[in-house]
C-alpha positions in Angstrom: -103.1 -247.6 85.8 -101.2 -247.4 82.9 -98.6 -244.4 82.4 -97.7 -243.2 79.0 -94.2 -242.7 78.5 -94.4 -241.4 75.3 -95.6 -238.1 74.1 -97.6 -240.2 70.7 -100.8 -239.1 70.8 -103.7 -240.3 72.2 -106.8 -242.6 71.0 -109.4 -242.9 73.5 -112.8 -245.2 72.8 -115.2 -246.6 75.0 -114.8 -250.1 75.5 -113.7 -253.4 73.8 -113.8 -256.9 73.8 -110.2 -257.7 73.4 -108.8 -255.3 76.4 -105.3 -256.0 75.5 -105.7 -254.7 72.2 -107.1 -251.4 72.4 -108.6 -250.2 69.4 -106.2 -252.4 67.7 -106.9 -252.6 63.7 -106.6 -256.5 63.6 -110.3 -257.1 63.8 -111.8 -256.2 60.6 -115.2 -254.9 62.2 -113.7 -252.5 65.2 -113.2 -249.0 66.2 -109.4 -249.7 65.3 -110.0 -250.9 61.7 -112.2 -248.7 61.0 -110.1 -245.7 62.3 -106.8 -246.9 59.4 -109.3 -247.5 56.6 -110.0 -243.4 57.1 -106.5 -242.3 57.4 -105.8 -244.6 54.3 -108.9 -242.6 52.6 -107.3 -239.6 53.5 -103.2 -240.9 52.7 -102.0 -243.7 53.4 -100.7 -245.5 57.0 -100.1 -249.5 57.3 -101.1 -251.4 60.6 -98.1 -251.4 62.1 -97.0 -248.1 61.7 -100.7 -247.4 62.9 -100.2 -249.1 66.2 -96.2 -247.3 66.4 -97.8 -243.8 65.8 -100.6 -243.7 68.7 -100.9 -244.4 71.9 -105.0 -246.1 72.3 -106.8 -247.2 75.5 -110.4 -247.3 76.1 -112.2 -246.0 79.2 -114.3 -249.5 80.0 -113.3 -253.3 79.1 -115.6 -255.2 77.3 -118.9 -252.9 78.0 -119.6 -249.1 79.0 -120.5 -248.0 82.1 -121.1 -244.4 82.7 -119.6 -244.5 86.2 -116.1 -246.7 85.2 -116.0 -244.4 82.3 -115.8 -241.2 84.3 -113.6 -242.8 87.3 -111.1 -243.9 83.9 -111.8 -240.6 82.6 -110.5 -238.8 86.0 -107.4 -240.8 86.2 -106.7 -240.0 82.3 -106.8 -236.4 83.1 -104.2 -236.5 86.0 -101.9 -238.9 83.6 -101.5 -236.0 81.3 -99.1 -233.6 80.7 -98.8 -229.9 78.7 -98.2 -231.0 75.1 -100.8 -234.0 75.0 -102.8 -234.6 72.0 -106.0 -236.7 72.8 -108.3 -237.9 70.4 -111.3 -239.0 71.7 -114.1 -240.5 70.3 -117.3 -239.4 70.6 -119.1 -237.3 73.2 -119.6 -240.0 75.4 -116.0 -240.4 75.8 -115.6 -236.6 75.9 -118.1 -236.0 78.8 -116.3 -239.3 80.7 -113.0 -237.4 80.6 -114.5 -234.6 81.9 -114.1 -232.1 78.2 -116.5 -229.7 78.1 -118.9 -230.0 75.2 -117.5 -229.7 71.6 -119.0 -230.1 68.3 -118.1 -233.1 66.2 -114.6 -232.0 65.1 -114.0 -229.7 67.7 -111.0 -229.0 69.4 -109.9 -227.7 72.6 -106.6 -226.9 75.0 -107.2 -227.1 78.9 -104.5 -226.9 80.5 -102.1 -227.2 77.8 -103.3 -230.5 76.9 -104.6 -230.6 73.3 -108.7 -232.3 72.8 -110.0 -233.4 69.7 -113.5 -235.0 69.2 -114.6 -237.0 66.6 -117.6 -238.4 66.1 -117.7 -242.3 67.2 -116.3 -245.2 65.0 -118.6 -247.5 65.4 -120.8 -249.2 62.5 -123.9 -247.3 64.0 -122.4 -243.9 62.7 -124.2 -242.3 60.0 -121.6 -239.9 59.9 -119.2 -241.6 58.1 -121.4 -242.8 55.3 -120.4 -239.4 54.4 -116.6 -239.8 52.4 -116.0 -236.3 53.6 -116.1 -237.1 57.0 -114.3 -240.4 56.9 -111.4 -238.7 55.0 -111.6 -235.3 57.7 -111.2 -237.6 60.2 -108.3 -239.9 58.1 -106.9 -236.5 57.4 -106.4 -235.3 61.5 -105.4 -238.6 62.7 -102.6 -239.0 59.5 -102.0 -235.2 60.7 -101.2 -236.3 64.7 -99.4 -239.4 63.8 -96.7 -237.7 61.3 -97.0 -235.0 64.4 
């Protein structure tokens, strides 16, 4: 298990190829990249200070599973502390970590822990054909990172 030592908040997606780079924006087609090109619609943030500003994990390695999701989900919830901010990405990730159901862009506090949910990064997303909703998103995660 990995243990945060930081109180940078929190970028959680459901599984990736490249487990040691979670959500990482080096691969121009991922999550990651996808989630800088909206907070650079929305201000402006390079890689680096990207990577520096969040703390990113995803539940599964390589492909979801609804029960190592929710098992990774559990021991996310017992990892944080009062003052968290997690962002998590899409409802599937919500329900894994246990969040009780939010609309897209819905927020939450249990148990001092701060939950945002955003709809899903992936290229499947019809949401973010909308500008408006890549920038709203851009705009909370630019928001979290310069705290």
């Amino acid at each position: 298990m990995v243990t945060r030592t930081t109180r940078r908040p929190l970028i959680v997606g459901e599984s990736n190829p490249y487990p040691c780079a979670p959500l990482a924006p080096d691969f121009p087609n991922s999550s990651g990249a996808r989630l800088l090109r909206m907070i650079n619609e929305a201000g402006t943030m390079h890689s680096p200070e990207y990577e520096h500003a969040f703390d990113r994990r995803n539940l599964c390695h390589r492909q979801w599973s609804d029960r190592v999701a929710e098992r990774a989900g559990r021991a996310l919830r017992e990892e944080l502390e009062e003052g968290d901010r997690v962002v998590l990405l899409g409802h599937q990730v919500r329900r894994a970590v246990g969040v009780p159901p939010l609309t897209a862009f819905g927020m939450m506090i249990l148990r001092g822990v701060t939950y945002y949910c955003v709809p899903h990064p992936s290229g499947l997303n019809r949401l973010y054909n909308d500008p408006a909703v890549r920038r709203r998103v851009g705009k909370l995660l630019l928001e979290l990172a310069r705290g």
